[in-house]
DSSP file (Angstrom, degrees, kcal/mol; ACC not computed):
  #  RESIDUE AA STRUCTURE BP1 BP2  ACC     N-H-->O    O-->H-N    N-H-->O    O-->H-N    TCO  KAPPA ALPHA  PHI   PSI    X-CA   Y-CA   Z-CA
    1    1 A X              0   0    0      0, 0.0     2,-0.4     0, 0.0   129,-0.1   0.000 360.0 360.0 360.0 100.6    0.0    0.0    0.0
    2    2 A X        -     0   0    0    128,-0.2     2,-0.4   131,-0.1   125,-0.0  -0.823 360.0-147.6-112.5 150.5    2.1    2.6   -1.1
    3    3 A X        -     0   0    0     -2,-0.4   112,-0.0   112,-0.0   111,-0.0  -0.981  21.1-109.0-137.1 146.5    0.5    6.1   -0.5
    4    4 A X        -     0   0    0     -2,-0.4     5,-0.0     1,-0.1     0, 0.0  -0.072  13.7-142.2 -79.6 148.7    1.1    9.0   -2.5
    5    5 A X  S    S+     0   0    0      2,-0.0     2,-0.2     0, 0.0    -1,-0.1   0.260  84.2  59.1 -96.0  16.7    3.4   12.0   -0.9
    6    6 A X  S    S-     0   0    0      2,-0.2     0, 0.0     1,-0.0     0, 0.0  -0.579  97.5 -96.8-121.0-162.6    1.0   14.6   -2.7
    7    7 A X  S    S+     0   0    0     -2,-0.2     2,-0.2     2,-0.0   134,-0.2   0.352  86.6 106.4-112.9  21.6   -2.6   15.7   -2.8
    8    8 A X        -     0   0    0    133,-0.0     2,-0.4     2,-0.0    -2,-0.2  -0.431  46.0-177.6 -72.7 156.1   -3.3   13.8   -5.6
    9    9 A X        +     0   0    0     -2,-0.2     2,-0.5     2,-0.0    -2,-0.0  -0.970   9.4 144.3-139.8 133.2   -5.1   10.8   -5.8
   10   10 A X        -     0   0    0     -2,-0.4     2,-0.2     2,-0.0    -2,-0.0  -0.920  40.2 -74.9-152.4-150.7   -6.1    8.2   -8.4
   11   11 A X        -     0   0    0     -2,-0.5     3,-0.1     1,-0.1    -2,-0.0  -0.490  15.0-176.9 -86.8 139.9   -6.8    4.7   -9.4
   12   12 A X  S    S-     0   0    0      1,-0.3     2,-0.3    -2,-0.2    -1,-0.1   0.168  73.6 -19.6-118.1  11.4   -4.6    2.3  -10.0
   13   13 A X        -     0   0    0      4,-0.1     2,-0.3     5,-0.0    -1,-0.3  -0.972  66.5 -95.0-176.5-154.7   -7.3   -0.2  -11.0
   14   14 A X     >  -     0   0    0     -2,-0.3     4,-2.7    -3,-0.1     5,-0.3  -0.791  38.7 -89.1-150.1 175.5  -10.8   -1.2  -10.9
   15   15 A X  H >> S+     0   0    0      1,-0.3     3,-0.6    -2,-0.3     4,-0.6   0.746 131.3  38.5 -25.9 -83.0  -14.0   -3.0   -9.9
   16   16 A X  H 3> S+     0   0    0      1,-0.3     4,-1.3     2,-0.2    -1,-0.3   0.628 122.1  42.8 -68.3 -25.7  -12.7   -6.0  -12.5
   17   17 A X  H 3> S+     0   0    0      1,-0.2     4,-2.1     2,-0.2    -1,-0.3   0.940 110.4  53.5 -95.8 -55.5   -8.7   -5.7  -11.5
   18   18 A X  H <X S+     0   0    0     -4,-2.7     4,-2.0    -3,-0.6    -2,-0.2   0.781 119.1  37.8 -74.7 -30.7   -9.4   -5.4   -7.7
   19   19 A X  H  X S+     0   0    0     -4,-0.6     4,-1.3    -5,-0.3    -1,-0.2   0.950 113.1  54.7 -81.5 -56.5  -11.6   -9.1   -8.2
   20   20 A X  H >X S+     0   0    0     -4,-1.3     3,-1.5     1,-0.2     4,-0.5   0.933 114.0  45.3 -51.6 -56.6   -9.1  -10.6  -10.8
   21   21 A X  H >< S+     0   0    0     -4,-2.1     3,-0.5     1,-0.2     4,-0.4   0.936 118.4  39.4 -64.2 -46.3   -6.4   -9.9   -8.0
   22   22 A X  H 3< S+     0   0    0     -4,-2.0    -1,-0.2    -5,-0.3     3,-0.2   0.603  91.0  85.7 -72.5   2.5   -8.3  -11.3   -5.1
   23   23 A X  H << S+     0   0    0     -3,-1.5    -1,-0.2    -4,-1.3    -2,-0.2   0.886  96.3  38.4 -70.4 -24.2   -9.7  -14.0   -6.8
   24   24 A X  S << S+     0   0    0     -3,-0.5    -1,-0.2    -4,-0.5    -2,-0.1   0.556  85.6 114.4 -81.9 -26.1   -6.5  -16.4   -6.1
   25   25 A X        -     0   0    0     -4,-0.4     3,-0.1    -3,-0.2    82,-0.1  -0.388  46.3-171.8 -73.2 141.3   -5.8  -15.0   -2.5
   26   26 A X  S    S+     0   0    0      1,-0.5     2,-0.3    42,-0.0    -1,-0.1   0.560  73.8  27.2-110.4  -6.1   -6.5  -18.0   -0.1
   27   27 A X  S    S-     0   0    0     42,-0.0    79,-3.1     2,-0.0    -1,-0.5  -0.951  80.4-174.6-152.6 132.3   -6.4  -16.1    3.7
   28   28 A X  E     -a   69   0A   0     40,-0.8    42,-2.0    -2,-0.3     2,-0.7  -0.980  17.9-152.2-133.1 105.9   -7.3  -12.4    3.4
   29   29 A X  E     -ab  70 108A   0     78,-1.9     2,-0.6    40,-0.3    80,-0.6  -0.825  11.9-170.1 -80.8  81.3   -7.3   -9.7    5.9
   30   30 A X  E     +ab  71 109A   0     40,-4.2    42,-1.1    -2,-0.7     2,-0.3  -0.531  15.6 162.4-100.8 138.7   -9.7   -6.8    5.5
   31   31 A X        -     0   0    0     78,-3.8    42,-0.2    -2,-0.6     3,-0.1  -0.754  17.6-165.3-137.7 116.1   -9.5   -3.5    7.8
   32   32 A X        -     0   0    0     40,-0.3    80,-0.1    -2,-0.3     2,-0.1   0.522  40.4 -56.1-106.6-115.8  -10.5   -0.6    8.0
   33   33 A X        -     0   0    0     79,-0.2     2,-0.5     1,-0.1     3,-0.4  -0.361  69.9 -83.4-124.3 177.1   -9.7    2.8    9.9
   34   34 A X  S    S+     0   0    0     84,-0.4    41,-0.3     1,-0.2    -1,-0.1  -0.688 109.5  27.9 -91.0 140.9   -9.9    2.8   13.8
   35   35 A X  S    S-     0   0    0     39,-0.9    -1,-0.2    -2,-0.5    40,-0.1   0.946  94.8-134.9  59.1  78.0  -13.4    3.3   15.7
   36   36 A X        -     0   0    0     -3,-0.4     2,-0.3    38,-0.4    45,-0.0  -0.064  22.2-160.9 -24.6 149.7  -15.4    1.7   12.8
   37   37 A X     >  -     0   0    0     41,-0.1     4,-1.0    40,-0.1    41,-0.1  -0.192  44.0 -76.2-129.3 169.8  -18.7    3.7   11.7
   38   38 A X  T  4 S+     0   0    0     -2,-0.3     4,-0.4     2,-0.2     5,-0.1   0.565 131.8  48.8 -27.0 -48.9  -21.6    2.1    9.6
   39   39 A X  T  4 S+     0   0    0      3,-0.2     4,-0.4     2,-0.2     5,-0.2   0.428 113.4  45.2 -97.4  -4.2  -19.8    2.3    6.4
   40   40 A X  T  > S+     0   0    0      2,-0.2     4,-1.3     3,-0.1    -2,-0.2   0.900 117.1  43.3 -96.9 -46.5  -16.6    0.7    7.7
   41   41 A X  T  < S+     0   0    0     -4,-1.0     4,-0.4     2,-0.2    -2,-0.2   0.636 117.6  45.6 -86.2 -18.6  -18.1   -1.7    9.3
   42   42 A X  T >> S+     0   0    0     -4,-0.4     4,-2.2     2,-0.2     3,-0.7   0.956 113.7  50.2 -99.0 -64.6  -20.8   -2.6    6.3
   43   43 A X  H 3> S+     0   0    0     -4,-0.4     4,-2.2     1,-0.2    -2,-0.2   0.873 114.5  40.1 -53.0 -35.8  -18.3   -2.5    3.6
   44   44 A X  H 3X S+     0   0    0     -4,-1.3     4,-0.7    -5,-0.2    -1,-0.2   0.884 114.8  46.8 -92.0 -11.7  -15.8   -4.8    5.2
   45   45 A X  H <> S+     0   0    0     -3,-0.7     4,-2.0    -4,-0.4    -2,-0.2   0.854 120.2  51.3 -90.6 -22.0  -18.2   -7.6    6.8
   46   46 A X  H  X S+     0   0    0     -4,-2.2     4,-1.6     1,-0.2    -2,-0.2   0.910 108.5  45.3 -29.5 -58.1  -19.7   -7.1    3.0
   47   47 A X  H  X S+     0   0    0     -4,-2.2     4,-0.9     1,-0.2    -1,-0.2   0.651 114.6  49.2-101.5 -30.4  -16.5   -7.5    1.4
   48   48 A X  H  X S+     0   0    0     -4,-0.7     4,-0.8     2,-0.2    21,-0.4   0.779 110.6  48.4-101.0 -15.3  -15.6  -10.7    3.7
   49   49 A X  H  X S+     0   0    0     -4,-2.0     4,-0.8     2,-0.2    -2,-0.2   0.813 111.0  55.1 -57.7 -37.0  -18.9  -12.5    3.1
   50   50 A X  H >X S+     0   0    0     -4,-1.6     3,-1.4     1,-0.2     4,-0.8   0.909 111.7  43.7 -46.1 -61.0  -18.2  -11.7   -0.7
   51   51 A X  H 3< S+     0   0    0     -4,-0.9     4,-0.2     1,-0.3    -1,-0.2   0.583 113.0  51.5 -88.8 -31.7  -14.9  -13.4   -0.4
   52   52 A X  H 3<>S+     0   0    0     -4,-0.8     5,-1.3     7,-0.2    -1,-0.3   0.665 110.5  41.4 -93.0  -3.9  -16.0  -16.2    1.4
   53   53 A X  H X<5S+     0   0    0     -3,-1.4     3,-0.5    -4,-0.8    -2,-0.3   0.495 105.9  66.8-109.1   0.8  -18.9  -17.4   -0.6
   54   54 A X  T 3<5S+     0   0    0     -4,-0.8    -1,-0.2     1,-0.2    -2,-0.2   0.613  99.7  52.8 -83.1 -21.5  -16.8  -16.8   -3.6
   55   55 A X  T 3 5S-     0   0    0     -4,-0.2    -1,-0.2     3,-0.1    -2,-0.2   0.170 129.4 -95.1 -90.7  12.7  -14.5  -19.8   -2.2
   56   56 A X  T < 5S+     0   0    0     -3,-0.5    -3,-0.2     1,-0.2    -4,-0.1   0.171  92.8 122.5  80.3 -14.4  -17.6  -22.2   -1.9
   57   57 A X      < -     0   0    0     -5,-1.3     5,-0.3     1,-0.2    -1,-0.2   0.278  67.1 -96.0 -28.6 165.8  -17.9  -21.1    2.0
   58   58 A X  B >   -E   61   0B   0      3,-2.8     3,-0.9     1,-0.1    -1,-0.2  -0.527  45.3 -98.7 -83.9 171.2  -20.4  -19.6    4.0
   59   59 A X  T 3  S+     0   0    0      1,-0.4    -7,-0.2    -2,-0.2     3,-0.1   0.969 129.2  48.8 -73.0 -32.4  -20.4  -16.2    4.5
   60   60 A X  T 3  S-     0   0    0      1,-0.2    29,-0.6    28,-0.1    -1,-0.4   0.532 127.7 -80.2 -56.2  -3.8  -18.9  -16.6    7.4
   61   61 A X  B <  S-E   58   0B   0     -3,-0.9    -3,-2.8   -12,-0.1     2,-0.7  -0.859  80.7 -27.8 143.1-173.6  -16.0  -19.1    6.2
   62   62 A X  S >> S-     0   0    0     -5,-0.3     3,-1.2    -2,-0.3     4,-1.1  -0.655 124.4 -26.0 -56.7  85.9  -16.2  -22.7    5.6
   63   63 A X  T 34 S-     0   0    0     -2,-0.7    -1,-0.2     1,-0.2    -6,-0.0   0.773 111.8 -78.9  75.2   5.6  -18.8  -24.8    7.6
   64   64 A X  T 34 S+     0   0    0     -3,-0.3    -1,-0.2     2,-0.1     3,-0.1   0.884 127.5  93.3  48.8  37.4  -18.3  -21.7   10.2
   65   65 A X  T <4 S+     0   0    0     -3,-1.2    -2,-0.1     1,-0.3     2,-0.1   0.594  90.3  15.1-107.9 -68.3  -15.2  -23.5   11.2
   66   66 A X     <  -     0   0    0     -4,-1.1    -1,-0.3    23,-0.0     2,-0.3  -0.157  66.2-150.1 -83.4 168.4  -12.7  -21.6    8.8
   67   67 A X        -     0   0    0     -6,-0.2   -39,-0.1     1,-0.2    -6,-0.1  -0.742  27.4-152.7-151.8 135.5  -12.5  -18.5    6.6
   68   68 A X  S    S+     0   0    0     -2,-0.3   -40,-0.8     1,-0.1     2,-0.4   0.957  96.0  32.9 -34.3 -74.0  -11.1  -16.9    3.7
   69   69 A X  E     -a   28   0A   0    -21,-0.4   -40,-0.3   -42,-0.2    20,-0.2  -0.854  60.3-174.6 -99.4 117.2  -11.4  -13.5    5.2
   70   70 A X  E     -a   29   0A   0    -42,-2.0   -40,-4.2    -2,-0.4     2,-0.3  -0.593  20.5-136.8-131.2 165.0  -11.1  -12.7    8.4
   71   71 A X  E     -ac  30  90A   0     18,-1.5    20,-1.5   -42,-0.2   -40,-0.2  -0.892  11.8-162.2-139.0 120.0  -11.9   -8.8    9.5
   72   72 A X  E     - c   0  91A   0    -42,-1.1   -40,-0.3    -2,-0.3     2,-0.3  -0.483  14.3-179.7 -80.9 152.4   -9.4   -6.7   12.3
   73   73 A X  E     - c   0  92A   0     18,-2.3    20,-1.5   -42,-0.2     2,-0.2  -0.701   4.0-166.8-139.4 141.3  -11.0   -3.5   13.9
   74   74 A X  E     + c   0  93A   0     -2,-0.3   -39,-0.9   -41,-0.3   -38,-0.4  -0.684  43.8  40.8 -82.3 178.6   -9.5   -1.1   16.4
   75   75 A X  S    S-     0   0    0     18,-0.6     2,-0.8   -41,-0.3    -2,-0.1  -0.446 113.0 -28.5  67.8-156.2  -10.3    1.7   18.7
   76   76 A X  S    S-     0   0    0     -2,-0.2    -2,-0.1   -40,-0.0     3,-0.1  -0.771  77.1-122.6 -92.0 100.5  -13.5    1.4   20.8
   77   77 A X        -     0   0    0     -2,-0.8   -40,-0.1   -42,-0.1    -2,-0.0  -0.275  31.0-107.1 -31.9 144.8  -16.4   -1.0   18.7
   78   78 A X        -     0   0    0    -41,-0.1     3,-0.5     1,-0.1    -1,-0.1  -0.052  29.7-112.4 -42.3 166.2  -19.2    0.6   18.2
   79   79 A X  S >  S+     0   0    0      1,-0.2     2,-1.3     2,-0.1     3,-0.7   0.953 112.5  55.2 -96.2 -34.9  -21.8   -1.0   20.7
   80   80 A X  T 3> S+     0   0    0      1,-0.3     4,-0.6     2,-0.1    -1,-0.2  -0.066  77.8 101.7 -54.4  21.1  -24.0   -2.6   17.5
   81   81 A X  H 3> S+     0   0    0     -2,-1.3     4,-1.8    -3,-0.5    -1,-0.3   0.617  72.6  52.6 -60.8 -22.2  -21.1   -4.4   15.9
   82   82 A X  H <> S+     0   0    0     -3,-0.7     4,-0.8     2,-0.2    -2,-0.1   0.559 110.1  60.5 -85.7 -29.2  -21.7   -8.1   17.0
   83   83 A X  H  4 S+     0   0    0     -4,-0.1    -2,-0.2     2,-0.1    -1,-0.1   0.837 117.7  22.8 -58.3 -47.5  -25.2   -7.1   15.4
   84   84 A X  H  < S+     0   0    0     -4,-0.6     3,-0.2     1,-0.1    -2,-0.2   0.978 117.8  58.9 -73.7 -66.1  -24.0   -6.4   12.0
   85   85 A X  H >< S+     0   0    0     -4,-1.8     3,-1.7     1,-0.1     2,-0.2   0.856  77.8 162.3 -27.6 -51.0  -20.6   -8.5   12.0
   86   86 A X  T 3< S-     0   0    0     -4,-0.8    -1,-0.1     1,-0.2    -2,-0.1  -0.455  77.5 -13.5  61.7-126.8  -23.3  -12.0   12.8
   87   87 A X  T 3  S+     0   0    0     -2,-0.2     2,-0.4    -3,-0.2    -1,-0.2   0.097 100.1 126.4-100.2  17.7  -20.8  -14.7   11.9
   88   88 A X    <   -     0   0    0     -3,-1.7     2,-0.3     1,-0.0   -28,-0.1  -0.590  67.0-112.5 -60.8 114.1  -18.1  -13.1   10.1
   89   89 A X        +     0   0    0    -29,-0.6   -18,-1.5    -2,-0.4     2,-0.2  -0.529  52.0 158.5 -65.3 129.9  -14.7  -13.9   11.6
   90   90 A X  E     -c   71   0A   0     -2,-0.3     2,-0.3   -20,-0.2   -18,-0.2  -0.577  25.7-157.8-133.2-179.6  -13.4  -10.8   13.1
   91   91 A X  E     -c   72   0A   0    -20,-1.5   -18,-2.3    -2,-0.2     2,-1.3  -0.916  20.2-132.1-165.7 139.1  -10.7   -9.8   15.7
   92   92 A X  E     -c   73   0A   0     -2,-0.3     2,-2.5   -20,-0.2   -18,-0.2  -0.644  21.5-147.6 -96.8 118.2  -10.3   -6.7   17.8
   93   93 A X  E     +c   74   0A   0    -20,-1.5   -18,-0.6    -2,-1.3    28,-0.1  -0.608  39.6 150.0 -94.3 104.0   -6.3   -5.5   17.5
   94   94 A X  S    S+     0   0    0     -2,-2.5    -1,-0.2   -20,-0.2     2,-0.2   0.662  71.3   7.1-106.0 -24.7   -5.8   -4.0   20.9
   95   95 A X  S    S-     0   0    0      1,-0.1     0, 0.0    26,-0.0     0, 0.0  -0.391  81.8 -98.0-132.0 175.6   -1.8   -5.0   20.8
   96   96 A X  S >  S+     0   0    0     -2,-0.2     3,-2.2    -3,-0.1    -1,-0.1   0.638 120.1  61.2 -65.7 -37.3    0.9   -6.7   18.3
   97   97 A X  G >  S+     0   0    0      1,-0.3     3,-1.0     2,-0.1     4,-0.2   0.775  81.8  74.3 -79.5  -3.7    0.3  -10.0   20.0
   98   98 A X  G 3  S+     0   0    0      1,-0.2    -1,-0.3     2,-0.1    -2,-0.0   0.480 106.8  36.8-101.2  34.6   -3.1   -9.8   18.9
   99   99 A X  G X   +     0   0    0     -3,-2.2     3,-0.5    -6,-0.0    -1,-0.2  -0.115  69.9 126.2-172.2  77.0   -1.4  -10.7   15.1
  100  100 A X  T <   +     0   0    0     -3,-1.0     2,-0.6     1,-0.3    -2,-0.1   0.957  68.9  43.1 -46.9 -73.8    0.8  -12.6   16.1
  101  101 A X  T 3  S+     0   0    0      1,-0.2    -1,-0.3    -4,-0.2    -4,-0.0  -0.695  88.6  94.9 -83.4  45.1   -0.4  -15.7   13.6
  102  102 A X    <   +     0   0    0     -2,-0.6    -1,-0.2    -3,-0.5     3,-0.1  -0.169  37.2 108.6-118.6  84.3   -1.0  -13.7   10.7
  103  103 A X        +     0   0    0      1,-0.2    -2,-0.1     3,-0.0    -3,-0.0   0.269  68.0  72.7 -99.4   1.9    2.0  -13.9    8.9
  104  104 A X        +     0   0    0      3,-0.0     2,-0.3    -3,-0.0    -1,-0.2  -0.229  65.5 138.7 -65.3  20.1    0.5  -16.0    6.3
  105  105 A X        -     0   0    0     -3,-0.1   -77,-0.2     1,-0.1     3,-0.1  -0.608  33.4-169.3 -93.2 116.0   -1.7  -13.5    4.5
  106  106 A X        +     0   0    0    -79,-3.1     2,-0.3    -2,-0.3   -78,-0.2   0.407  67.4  14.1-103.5  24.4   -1.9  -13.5    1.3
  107  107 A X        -     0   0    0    -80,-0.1   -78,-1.9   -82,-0.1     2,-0.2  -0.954  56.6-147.9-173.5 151.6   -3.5  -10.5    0.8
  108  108 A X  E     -bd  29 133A   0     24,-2.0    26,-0.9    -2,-0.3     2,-0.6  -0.750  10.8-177.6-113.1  63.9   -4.6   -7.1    2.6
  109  109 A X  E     -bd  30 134A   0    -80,-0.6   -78,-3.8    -2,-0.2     2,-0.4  -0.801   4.4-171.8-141.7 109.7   -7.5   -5.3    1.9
  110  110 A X  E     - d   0 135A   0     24,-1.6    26,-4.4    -2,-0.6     2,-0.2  -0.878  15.4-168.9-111.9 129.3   -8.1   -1.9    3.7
  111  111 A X  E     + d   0 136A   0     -2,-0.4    26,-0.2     1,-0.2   -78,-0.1  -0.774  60.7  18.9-132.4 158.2  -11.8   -0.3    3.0
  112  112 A X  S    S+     0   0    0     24,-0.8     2,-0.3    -2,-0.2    -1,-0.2   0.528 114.8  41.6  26.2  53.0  -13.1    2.9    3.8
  113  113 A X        -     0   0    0     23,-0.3    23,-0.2    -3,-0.2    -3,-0.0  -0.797  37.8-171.5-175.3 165.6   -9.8    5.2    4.4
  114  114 A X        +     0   0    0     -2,-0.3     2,-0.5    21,-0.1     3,-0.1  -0.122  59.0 120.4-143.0  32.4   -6.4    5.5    2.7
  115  115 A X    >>  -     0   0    0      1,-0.1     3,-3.3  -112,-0.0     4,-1.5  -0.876  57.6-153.8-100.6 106.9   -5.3    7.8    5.7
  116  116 A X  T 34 S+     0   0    0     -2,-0.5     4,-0.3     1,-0.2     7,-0.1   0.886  91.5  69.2 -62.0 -20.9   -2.3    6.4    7.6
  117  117 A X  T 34 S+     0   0    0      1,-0.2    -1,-0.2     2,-0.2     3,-0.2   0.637 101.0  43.3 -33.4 -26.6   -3.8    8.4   10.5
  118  118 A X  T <4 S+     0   0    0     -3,-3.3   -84,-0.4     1,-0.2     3,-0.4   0.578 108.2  54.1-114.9 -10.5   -6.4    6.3   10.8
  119  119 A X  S >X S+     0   0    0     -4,-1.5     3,-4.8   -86,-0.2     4,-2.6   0.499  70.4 131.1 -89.4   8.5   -4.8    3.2   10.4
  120  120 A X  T 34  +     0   0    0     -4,-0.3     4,-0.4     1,-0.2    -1,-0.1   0.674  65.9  51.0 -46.8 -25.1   -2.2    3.9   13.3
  121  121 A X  T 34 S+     0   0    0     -3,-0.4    -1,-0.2     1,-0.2    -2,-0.1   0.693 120.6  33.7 -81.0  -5.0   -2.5    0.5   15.4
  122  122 A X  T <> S+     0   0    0     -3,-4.8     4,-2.7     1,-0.1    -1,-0.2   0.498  89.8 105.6-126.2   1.6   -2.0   -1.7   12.5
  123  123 A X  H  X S+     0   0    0     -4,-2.6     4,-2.0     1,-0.2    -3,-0.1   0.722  77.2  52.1 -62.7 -23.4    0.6    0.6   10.1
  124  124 A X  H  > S+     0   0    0     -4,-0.4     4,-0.9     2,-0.2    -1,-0.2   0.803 113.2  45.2 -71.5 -23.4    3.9   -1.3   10.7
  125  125 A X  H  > S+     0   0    0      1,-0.2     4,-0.5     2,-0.2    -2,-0.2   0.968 108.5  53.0 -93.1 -30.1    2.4   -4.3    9.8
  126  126 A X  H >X S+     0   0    0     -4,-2.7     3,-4.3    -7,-0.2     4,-1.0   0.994 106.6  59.8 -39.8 -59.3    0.7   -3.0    7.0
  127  127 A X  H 3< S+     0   0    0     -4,-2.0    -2,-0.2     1,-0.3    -1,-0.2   0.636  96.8  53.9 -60.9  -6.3    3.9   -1.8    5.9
  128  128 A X  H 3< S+     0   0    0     -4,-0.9    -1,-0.3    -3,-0.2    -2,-0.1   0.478 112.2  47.1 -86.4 -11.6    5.5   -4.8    5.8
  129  129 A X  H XX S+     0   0    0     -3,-4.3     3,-4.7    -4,-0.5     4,-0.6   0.363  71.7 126.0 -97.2  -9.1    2.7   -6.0    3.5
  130  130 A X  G >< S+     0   0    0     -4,-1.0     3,-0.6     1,-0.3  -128,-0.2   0.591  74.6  53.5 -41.1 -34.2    2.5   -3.1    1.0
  131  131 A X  G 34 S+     0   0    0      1,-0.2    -1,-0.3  -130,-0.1    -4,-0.1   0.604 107.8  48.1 -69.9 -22.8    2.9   -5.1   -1.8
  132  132 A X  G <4 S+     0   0    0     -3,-4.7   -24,-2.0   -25,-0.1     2,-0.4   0.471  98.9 108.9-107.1  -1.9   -0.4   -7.9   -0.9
  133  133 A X  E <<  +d  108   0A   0     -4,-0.6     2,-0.2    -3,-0.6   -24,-0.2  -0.788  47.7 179.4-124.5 175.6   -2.5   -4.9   -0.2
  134  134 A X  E     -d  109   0A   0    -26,-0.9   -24,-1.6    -2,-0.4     2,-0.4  -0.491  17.2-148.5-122.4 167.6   -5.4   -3.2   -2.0
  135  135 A X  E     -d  110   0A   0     -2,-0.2     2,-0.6   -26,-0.2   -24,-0.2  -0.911  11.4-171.7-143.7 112.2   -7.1    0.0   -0.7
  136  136 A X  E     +d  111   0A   0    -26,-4.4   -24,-0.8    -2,-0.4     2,-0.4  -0.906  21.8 140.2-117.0 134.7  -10.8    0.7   -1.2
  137  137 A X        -     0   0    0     -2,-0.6    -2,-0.0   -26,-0.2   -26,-0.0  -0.994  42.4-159.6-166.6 151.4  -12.3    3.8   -0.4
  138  138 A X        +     0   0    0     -2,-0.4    -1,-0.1     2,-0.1   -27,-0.0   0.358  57.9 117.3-118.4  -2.7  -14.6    6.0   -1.8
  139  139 A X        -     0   0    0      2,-0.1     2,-0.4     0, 0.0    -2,-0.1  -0.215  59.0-136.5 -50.9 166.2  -13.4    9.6    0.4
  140  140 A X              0   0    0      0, 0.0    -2,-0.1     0, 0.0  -131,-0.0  -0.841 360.0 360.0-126.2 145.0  -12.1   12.4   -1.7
  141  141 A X              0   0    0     -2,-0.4    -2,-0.1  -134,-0.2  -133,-0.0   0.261 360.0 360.0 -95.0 360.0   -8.9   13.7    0.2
């Protein structure tokens, strides 16, 4: 996720390139920006039900045992998150240690910001990924 050192912005690809790249990824991370909203929280348990029924899963994973996609949030949940989330695998990143075990990821996919500001609890390890991740977000900078 390399992010640009101006106040430009654009595309580097599209509906059809962002799919074609994730279709192959077999363990998937999506996150988005810290103290999730309605649209953070709807695009990315979207976007991991997508991912998982696109692998012959449930939308929650495989059999609810497993999943393709799992989804981190930090900061403070919202208190209606467990409502929305349902059976989506998620984790709250309070720590490092709480991803530890995913150093297998083949892919990165951060929805609703492209602000490293908002991504502060989880930006070194993004940045050690930059290359496996995607950014979707529909803000204007």
């Amino acid at each position: 996720m390399t992010m640009p050192t101006t106040t430009e912005w654009a595309s580097t690809t599209d509906p059809a390139g962002a799919a074609t790249w994730l279709r192959g990824k077999r363990r998937v991370i999506i996150t988005t920006h810290s103290k999730p909203d309605g649209d953070a929280v709807g695009s990315s348990v979207a976007l991991a039900r997508a991912l998982n029924l696109a692998a012959g899963g449930g939308g929650a994973g495989f059999s609810g045992v497993a999943s393709r996609a799992e989804v981190w949030y930090h900061g403070p949940p919202p208190p209606w998150l467990g409502a929305v989330v349902g059976d989506v695998a998620t984790r709250q990143i309070r720590t490092e240690q709480d991803m530890t075990d995913a150093d297998e990821v083949d892919a990165v996919v951060v929805v609703d910001t492209g602000a490293w500001s908002q991504l502060s609890p989880v930006e070194p390890w993004l940045r050690a990924r930059h290359d496996d991740c995607l950014v979707i977000d529909h803000h204007l900078r």
